[in-house]
C-alpha positions as CSV (number, residue, x, y, z in Angstrom):
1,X,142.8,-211.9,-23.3
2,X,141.1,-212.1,-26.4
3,X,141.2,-211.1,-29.7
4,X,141.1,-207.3,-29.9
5,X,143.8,-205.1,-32.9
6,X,147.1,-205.6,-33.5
7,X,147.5,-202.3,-35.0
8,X,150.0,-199.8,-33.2
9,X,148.4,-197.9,-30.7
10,X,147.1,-194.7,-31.6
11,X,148.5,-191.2,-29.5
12,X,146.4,-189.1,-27.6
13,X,144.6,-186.6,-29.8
14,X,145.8,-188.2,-33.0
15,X,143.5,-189.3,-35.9
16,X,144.2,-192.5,-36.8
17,X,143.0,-195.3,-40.0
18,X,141.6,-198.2,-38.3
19,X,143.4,-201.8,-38.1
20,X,143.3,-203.5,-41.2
21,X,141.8,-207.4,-41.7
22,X,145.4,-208.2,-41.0
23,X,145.6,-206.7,-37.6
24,X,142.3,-208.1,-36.5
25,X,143.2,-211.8,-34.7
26,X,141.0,-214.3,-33.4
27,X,143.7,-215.8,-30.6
28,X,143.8,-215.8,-27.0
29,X,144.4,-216.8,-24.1
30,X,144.3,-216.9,-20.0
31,X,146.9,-216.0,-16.9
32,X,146.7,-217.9,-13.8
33,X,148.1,-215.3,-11.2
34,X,148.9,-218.1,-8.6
35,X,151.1,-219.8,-11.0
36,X,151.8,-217.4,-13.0
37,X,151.4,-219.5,-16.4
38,X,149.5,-218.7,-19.6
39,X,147.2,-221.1,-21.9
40,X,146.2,-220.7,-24.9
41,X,142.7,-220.7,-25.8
42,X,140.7,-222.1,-28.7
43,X,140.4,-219.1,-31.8
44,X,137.4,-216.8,-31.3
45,X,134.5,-218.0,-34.4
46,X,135.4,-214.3,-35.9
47,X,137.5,-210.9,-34.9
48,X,136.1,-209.4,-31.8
49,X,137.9,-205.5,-31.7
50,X,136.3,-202.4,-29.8
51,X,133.9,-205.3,-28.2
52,X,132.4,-205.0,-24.6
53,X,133.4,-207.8,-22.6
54,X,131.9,-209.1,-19.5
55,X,132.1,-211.4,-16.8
56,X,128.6,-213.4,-15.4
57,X,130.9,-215.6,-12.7
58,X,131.1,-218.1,-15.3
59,X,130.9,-217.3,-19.0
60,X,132.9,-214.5,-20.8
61,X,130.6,-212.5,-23.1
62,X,131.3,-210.2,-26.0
63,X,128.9,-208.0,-27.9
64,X,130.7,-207.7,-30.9
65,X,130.2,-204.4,-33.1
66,X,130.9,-204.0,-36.6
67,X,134.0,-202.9,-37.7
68,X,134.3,-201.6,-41.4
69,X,134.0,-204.4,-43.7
70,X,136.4,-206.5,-41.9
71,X,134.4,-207.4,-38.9
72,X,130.5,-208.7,-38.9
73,X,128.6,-207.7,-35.6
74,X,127.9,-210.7,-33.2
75,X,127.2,-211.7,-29.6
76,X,129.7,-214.6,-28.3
77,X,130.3,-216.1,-25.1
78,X,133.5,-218.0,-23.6
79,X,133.1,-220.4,-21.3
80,X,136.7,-221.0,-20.2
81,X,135.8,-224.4,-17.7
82,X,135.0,-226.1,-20.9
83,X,137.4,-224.1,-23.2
84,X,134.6,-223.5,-25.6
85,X,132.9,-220.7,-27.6
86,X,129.0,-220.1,-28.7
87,X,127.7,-217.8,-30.8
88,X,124.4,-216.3,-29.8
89,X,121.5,-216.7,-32.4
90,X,121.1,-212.8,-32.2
91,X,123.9,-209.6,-32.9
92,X,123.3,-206.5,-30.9
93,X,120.1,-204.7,-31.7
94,X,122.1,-201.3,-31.9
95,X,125.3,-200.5,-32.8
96,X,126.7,-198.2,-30.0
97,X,125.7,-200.2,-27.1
98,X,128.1,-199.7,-24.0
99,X,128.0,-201.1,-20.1
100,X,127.5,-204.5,-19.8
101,X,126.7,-205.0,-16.1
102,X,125.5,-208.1,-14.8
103,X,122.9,-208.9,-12.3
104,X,122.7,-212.7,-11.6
105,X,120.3,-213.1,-15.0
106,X,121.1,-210.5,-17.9
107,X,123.5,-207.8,-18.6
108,X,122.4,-204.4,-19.1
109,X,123.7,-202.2,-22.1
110,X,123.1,-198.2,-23.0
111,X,123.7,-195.5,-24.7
112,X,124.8,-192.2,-24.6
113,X,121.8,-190.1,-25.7
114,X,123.3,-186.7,-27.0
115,X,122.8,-186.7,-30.8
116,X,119.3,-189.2,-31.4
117,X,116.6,-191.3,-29.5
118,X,118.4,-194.8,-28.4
119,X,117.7,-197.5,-26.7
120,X,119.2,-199.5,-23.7
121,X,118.9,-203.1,-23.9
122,X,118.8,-206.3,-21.8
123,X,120.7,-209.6,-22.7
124,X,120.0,-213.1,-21.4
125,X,123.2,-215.1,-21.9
126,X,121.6,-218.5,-22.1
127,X,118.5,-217.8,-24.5
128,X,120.3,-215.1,-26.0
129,X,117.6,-212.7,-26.3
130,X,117.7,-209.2,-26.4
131,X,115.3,-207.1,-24.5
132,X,114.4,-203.3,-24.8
133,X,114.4,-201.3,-21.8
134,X,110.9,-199.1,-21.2
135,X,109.8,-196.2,-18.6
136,X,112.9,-194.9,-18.4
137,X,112.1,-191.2,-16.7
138,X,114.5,-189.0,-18.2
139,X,114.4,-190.1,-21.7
140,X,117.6,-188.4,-23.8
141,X,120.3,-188.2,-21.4
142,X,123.8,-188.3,-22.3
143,X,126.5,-189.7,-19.7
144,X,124.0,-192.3,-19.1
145,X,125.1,-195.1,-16.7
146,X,124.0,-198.4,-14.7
147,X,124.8,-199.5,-11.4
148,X,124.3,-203.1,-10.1
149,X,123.0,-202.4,-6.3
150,X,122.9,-206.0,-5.3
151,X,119.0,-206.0,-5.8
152,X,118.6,-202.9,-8.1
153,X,120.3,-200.6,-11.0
154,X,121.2,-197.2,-10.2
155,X,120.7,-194.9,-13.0
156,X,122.2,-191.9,-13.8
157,X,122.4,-189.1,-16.5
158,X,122.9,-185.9,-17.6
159,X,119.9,-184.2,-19.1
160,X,120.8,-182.9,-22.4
161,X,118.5,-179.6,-22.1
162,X,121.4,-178.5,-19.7
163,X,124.5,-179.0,-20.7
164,X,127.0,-176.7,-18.9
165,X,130.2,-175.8,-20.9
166,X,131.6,-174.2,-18.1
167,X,134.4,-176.9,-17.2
168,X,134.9,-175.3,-13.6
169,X,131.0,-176.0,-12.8
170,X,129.9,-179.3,-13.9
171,X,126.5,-180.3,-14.5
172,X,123.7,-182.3,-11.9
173,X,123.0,-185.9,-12.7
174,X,119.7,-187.0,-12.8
175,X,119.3,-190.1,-10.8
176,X,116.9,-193.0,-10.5
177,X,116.4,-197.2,-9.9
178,X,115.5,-199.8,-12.1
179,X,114.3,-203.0,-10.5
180,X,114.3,-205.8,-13.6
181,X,112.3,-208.3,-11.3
182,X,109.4,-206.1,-10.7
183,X,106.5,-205.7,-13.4
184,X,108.7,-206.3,-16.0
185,X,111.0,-203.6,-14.9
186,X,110.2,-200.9,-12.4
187,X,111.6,-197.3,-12.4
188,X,111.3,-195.1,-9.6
189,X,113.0,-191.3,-9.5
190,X,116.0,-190.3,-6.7
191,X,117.4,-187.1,-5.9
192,X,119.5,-185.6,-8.1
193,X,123.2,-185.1,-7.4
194,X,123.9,-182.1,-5.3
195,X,127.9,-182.5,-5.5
196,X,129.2,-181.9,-8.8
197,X,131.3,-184.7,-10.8
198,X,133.8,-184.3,-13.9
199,X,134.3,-188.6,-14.7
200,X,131.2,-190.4,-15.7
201,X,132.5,-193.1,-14.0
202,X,130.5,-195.1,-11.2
203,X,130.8,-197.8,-9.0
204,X,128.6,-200.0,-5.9
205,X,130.8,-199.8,-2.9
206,X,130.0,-200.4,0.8
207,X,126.2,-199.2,0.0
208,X,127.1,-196.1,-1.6
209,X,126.6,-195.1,-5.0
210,X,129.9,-193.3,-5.6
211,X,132.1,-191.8,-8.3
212,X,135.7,-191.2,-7.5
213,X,135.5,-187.6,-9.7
214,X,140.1,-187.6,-8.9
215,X,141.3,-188.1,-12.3
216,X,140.9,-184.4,-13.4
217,X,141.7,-182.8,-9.9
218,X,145.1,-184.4,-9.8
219,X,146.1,-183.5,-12.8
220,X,144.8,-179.7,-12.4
221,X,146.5,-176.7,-12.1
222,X,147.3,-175.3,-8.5
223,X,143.9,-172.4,-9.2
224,X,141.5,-174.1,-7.1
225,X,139.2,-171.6,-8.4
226,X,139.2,-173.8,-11.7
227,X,138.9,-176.8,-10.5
228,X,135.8,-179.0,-10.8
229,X,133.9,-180.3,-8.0
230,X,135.9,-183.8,-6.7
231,X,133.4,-186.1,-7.1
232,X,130.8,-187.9,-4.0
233,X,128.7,-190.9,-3.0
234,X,124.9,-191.2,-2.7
235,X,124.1,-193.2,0.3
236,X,120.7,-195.4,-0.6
237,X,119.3,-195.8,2.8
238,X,119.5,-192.4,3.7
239,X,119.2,-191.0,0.3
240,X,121.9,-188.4,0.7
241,X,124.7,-187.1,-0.9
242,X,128.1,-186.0,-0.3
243,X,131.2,-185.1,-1.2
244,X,134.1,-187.4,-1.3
245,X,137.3,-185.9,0.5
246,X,139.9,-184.4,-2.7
247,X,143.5,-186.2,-2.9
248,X,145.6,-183.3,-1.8
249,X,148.7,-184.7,-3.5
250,X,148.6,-182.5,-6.5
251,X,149.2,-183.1,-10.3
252,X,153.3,-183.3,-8.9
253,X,152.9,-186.2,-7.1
254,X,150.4,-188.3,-9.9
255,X,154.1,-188.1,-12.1
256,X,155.4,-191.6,-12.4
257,X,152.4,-193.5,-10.5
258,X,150.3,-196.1,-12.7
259,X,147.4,-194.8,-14.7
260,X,145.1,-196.9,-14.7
261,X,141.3,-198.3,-15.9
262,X,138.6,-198.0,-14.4
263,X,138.4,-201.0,-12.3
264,X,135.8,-200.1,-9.0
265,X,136.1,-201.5,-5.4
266,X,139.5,-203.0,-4.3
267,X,139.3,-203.7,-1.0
268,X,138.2,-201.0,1.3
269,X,138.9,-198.5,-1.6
270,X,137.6,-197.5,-5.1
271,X,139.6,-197.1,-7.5
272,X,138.5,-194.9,-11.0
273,X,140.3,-194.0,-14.0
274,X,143.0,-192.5,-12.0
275,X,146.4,-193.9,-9.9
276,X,144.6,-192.7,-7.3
277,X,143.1,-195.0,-4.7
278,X,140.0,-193.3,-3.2
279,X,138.3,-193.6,0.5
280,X,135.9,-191.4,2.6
281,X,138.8,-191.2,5.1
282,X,141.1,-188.4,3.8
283,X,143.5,-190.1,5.9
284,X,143.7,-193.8,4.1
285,X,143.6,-192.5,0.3
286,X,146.6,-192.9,-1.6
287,X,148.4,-193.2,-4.6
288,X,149.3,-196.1,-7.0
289,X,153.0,-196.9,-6.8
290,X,154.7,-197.0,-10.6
291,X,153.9,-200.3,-12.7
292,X,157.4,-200.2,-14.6
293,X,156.7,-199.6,-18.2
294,X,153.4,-199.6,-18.8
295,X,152.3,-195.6,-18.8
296,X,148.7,-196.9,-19.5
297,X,148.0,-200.3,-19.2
298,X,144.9,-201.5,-20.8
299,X,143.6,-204.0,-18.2
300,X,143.2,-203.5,-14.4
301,X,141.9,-206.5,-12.4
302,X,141.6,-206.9,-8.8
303,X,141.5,-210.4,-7.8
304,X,140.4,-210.0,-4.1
305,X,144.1,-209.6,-3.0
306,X,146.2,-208.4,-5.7
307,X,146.0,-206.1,-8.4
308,X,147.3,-207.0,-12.1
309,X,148.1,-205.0,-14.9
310,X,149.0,-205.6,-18.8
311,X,149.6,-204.2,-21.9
312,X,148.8,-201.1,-23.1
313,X,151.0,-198.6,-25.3
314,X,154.7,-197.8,-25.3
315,X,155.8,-194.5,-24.4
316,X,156.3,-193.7,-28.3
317,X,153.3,-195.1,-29.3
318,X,154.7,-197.2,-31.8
319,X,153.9,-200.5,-30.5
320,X,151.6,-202.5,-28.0
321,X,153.5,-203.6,-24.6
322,X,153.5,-207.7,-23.8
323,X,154.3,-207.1,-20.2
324,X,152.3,-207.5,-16.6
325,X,152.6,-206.4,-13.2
326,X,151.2,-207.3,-9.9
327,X,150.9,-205.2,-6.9
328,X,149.4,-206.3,-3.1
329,X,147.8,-202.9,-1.0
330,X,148.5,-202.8,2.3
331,X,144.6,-203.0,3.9
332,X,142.4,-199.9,3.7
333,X,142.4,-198.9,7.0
334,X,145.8,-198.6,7.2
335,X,146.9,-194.6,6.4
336,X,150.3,-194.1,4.9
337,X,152.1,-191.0,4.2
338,X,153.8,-192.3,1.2
């Protein structure tokens, strides 16, 4: 844990001031789940709030944005086996970058595309040199996403020529792969989605592109006339796609169960921005038991056998929760009726 605002948190569909110089800290610090201990770690060389964070197996690395006056924009990295920081000779090119997904060399940052022209960008952790992305096929796309394959990015986006305001009907991704070894980065096209999708959320699992699509059909109202399509998988040898099976549960049965991030595979499962734990079996997917307190913790990480959860907002908003929780699945293939 690092840095980030002090500041309460703010309520859904509130407007609220940004944190002040005050509520901007440089601390942190790291939780051994075997021991279950915390260290401190040394103070960050300047605020890093709203940054993306992530992981490349061995160094932590932030791209910093800039925040008002109190906060200059910067690339750091954390290496926590030598409990040392190092800032990168270069900030991020743009200022809305987003992603982060790392694939053995450099991460890979975008944009949403809706209002101007961007760019997405390529980041070397070691040199610390930023690349521009070229070729991309669809050009201004908004929902715009990468995928780490294992030897390849899946792309995909939502054209902005058709944007469909219908909430009930939700519009086709455009989809394509981006190989950064090849020529200096090779595109080539892949069918568009043919199963509709209301989370821009995707994840690599069990060589399927898939996106859980739950969050909104659990929470829904009983008219399954209104209800938006519940998400699929592209499979990349066959190139086909299909529907992943809708939790049955209902919005009744989300009450109470933990809400969590995005966090991806977990096992045999994936698990969005839902409590909902998502298979291709109908059969094994299930919900998230409670986590206590925490309505909406802000970190989710699966560990390879546990799940932990921290933090996040109190139930009146008026301050930030300093409490984790820990829960073991049973195994995938394992159906349960609870």
């Amino acid at each position: 844990m690092v840095g980030g605002s002090t500041q309460p948190p703010c309520p859904p569909a509130a407007d609220c001031i940004g944190p002040t110089a005050e509520q901007l800290p440089v601390d942190g610090a790291a939780y051994n789940p075997n021991t279950d201990h915390w260290r401190m770690l040394p103070d960050a060389p300047q605020t890093t709030a709203s940054s993306v964070a992530t992981w490349t197996g061995d160094e932590l690395v932030l791209v910093v944005p800039e925040l008002y006056e109190h906060q200059s924009a910067a690339t750091l990295t954390f290496d926590p086996a030598v409990n040392r920081w190092r800032a990168l000779p270069n900030p991020p090119p743009e200022p809305y970058l987003t992603g982060g997904v790392w694939d053995g060399k450099e991460i890979l940052y975008w944009q949403s595309e809706e209002s101007s022209k961007r760019h997405d960008w390529s980041l070397n952790p070691v040199s610390g040199v930023w690349t521009k992305l070229t070729g991309d096929p669809f050009h201004s796309t908004f929902d715009r996403s990468y995928t780490w394959a294992g030897d390849r990015f899946i792309f995909t986006g939502l054209l902005t020529s058709g944007i469909n305001n219908d909430e009930s009907v939700q519009d086709v991704y455009q989809v394509a792969e981006y190989r950064p070894d090849k020529n200096g980065g090779a595109w080539r096209s892949l069918p568009p989605s043919t199963v509709g999708f209301w989370d821009p959320v995707w994840f690599w699992h069990d060589g399927a592109l898939i996106n859980p699509g739950q969050e909104s059909i659990a929470r829904s109202s009983e008219n399954k006339t209104t209800l938006p399509p519940p998400g699929g998988q592209y499979d990349l040898s066959s190139r086909e796609w299909s529907a992943i099976p809708q939790y049955e549960g209902g919005a009744n049965s989300v009450t109470g169960a933990c809400d969590l991030p995005p966090i991806g595979s977990i096992g045999g499962w994936v698990l969005g921005s839902a409590p909902i734990l998502v298979s291709v079996e109908p059969a094994a997917t299930r919900l998230v038991p409670p986590c206590g307190d925490l309505a909406e913790p802000d970190v989710g990480v699966w560990t390879g056998q546990e799940l932990l959860v921290w933090g996040g907002p109190s139930t009146d908003y008026r301050s930030n929760l300093n409490v984790g929780f820990v829960w073991t699945p049973p195994r995938a293939d394992v159906p349960s009726q609870n």
